[in-house]
C-alpha positions as a printed NumPy array, in Angstrom:
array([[  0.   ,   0.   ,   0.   ],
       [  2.503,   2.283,   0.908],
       [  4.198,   1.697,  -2.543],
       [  1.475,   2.797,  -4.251],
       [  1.217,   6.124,  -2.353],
       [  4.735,   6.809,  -3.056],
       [  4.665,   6.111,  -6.541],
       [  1.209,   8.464,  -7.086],
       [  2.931,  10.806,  -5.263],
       [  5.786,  10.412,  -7.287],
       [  4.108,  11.096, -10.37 ],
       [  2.763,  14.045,  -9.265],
       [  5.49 ,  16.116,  -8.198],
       [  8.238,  18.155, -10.315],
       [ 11.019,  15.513, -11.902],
       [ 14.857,  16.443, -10.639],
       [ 13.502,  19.474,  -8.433],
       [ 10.656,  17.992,  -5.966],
       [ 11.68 ,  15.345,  -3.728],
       [ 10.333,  12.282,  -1.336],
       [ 11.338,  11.049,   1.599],
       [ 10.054,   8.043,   4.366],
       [  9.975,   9.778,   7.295],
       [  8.85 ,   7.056,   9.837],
       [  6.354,   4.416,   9.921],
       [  3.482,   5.981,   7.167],
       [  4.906,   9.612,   7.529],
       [  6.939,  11.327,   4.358],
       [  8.643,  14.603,   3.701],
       [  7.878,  16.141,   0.409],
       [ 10.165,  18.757,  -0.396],
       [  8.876,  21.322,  -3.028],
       [ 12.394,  24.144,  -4.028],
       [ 11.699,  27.197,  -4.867],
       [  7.245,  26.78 ,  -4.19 ],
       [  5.847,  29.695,  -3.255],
       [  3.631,  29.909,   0.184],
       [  0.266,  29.95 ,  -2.359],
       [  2.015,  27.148,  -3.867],
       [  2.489,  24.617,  -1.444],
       [ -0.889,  24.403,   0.141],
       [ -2.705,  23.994,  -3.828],
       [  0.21 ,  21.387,  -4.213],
       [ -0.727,  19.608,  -0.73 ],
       [ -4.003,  19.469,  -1.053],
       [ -3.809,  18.259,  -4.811],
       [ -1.628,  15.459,  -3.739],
       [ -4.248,  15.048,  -1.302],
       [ -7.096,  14.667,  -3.393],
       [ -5.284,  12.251,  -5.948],
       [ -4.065,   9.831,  -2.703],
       [ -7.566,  10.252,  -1.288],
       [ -8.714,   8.812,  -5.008],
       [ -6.706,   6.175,  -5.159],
       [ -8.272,   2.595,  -4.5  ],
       [ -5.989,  -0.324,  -3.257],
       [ -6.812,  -4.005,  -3.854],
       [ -5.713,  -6.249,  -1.168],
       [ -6.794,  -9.744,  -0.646],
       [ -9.161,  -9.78 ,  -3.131],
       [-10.562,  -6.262,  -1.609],
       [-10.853,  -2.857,  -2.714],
       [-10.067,   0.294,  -0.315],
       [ -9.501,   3.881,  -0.393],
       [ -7.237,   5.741,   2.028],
       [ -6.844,   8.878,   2.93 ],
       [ -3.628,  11.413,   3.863],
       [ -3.886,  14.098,   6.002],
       [ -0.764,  16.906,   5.364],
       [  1.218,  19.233,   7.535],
       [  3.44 ,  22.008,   5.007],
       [  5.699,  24.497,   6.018],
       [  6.917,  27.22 ,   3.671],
       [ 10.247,  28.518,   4.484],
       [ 11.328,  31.784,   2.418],
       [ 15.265,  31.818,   3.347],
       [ 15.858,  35.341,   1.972],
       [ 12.746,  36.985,   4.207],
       [ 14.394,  35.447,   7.606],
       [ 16.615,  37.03 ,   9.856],
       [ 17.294,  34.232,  11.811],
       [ 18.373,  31.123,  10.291],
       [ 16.385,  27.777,  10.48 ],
       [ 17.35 ,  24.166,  10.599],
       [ 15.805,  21.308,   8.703],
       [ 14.99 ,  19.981,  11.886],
       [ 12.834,  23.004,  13.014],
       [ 11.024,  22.922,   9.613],
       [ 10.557,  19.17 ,  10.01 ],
       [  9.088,  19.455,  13.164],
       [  7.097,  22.676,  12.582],
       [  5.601,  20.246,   9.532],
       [  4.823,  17.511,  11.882],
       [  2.97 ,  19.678,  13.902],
       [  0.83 ,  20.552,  11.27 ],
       [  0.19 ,  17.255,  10.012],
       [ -0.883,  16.399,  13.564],
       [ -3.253,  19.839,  13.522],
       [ -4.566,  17.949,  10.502],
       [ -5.267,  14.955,  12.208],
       [ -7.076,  16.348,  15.008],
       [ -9.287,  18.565,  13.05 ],
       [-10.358,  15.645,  11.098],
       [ -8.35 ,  13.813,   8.887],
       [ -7.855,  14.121,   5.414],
       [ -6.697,  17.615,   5.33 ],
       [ -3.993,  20.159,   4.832],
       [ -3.008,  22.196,   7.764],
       [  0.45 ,  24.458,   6.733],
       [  1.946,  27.459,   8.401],
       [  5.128,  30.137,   7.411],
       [  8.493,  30.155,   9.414]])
């Protein structure tokens, strides 16, 4: 299952600029360069909608899942202080968890 979420997600990023990354159990990073803040939440929530559309057969069963999305847009030139990928990660994962517990199956995303 996870397979096919990576490889729809795959598909529907930017080739040699976007990237993916496992990031725990059923948790990934998806890095979008150079997206503006506008950007990022219509591609989250695309991304959303196409993994929410997907249907998985397993055992002879048919399922849809859902993905609910925490994004962070970092603007390096508009900070004055500097900010680690490990502040960004976790600022993410807060909003992913937002997303959870407003829900599911959402986009919650924030500036730093």
């Amino acid at each position: 299952m996870l397979q096919a979420v990576v490889e729809t997600l795959s598909k529907n990023i930017r080739d040699e600029v976007d990237w993916i990354a496992r990031y725990g159990g059923e948790e990934f990073l998806i890095v979008l360069p150079e997206t503006p803040p506008e950007g990022m939440m219509v591609v989250a929530e695309r991304l959303r909608q196409i993994i929410s559309s997907l249907r998985i057969n397993y055992n002879d069963g048919d399922f849809g899942i859902t993905a609910s999305f925490g994004a962070v847009n970092h603007m390096p030139v508009q900070q004055t202080q500097a900010v680690t990928s490990l502040q960004l990660v976790n600022l993410a994962d807060r909003c992913m968890y937002d997303s959870k517990q407003t829900g599911r199956n959402k986009v919650s995303g924030t500036r730093c």
